[in-house]
C-alpha positions as CSV (number, residue, x, y, z in Angstrom):
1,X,-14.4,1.0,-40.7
2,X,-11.7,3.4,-38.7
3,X,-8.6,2.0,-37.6
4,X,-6.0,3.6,-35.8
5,X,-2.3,3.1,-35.4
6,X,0.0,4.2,-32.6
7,X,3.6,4.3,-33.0
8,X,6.6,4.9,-30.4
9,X,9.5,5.9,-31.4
10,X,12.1,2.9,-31.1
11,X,16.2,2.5,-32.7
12,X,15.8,-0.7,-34.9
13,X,17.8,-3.3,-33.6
14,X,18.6,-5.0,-36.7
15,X,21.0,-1.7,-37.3
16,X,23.0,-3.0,-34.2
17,X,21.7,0.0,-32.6
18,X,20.5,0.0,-29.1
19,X,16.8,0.6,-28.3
20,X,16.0,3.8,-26.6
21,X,15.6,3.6,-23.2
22,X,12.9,4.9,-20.3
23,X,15.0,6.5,-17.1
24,X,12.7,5.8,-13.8
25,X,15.1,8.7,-11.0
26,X,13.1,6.9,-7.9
27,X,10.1,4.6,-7.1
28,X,8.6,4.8,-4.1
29,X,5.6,3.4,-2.3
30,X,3.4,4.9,0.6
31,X,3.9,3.0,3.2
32,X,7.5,2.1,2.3
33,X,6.7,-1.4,2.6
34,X,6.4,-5.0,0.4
35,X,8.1,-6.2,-2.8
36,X,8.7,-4.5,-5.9
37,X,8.3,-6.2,-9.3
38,X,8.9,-4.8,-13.2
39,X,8.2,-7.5,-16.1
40,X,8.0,-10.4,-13.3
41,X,11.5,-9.7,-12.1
42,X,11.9,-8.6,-8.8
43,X,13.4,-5.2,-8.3
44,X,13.9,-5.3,-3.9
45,X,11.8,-3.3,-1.9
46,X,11.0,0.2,-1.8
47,X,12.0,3.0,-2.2
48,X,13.9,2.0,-5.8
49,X,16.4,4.5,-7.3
50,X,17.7,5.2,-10.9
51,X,16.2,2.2,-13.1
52,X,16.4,2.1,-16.6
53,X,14.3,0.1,-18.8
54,X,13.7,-0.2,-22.3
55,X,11.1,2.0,-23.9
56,X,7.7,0.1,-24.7
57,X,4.9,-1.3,-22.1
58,X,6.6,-2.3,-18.9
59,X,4.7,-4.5,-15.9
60,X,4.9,-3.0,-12.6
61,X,3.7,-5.3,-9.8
62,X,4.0,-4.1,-5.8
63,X,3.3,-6.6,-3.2
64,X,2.8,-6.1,0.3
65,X,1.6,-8.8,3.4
66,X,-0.9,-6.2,4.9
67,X,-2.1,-4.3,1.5
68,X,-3.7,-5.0,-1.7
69,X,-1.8,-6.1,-4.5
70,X,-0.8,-3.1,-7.1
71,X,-0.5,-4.0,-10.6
72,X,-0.2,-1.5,-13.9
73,X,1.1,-1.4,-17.1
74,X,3.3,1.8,-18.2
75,X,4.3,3.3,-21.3
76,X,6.3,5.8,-20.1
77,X,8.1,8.3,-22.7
78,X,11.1,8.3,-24.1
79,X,13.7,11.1,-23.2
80,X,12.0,12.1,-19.9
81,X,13.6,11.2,-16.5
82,X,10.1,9.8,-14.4
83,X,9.8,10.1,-10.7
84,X,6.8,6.8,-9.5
85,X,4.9,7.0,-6.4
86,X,2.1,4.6,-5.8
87,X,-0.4,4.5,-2.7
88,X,-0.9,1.1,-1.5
89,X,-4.3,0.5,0.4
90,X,-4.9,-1.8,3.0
91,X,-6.3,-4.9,3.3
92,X,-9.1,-4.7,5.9
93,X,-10.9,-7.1,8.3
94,X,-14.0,-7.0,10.0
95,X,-14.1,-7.0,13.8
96,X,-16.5,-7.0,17.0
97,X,-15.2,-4.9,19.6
98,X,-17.0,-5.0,23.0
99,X,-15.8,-4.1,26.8
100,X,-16.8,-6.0,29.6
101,X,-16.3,-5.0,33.6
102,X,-14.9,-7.1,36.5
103,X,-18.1,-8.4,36.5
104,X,-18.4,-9.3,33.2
105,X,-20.8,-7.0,32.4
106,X,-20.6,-5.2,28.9
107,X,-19.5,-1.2,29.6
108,X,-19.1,1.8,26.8
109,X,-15.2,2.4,26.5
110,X,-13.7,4.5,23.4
111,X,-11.9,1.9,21.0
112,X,-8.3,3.6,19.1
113,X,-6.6,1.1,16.7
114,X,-3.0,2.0,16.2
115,X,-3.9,4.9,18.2
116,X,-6.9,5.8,15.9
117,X,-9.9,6.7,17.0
118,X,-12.3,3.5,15.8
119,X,-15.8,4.1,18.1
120,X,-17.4,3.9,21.3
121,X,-17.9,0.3,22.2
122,X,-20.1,-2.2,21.4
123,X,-18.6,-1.9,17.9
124,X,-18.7,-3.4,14.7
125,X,-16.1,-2.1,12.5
126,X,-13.4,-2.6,9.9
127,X,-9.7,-2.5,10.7
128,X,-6.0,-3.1,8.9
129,X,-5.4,-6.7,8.0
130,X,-1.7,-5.7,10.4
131,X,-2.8,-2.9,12.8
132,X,-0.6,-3.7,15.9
133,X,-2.4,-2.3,19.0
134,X,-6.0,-2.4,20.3
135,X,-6.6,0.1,23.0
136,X,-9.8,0.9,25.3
137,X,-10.6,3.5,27.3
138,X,-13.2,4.6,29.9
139,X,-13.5,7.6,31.8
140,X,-14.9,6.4,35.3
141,X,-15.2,9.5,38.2
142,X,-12.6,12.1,36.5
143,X,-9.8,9.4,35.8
144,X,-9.3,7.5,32.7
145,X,-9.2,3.5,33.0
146,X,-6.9,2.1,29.8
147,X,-5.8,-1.4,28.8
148,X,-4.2,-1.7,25.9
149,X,-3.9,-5.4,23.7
150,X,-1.3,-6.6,21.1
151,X,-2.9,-7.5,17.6
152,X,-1.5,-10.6,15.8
């Protein structure tokens, strides 16, 4: 049978000396958005500058309205000053996209979400959970029809 050990280097606190400590210079989240949490406390919202924890395992937990929930557990070294940068990705919903005419017939028009292209219409497609704008366009005789809808 193998077992293995690993040990981090900690000040013993029954010497009264304080345990080494893990310097974080900045935490930042792409988008800059949602709540930022470290061993269940909150921390405020990003971007986070010059946090010090103690060494050992620490909780980080970043939660956002519009994005998945981001959880990890770090053991960062002791001694080195850590820069944190964490991608959030976006919570998506499904959506039917189709354009009608005055008369109520269905039409081809080029869908953009937030100003991104999403397809040519009839669609099925996926889109952010908190995209804002819904825009569709149709080229008709050299000019470009455009009505553009607020998401909520």
């Amino acid at each position: 049978m193998f077992f293995s050990f690993l040990f981090a280097p900690s000040l013993s606190l029954a010497s009264g000396e304080p345990k080494a400590q893990v310097s974080i210079s900045k935490l930042t989240v792409s988008p800059s958005t949602g709540s930022i949490y470290i061993d269940g406390r909150p921390m405020g919202s990003p971007p986070l500058q010059a946090i010090t924890l103690s060494s050992g395992p620490h909780d980080i937990k970043i939660e956002s309205d519009c994005h998945h929930l981001h959880f990890e557990r770090l053991l960062l070294p002791v001694g080195v000053e850590h820069s944190l940068h964490y991608d959030l990705k976006p919570l998506l919903v499904d959506v039917s996209v189709r354009s009608l005419n005055h008369l109520g017939q269905s039409v081809s028009a080029e869908a953009y979400v937030d100003n991104q292209r999403l397809g040519r219409t009839p669609l099925n497609a996926q889109i952010p959970l908190c995209a804002k704008t819904l825009r569709l366009e149709r080229n008709i005789g050299g000019r470009t029809d455009s009505i553009e809808s607020a998401l909520k």
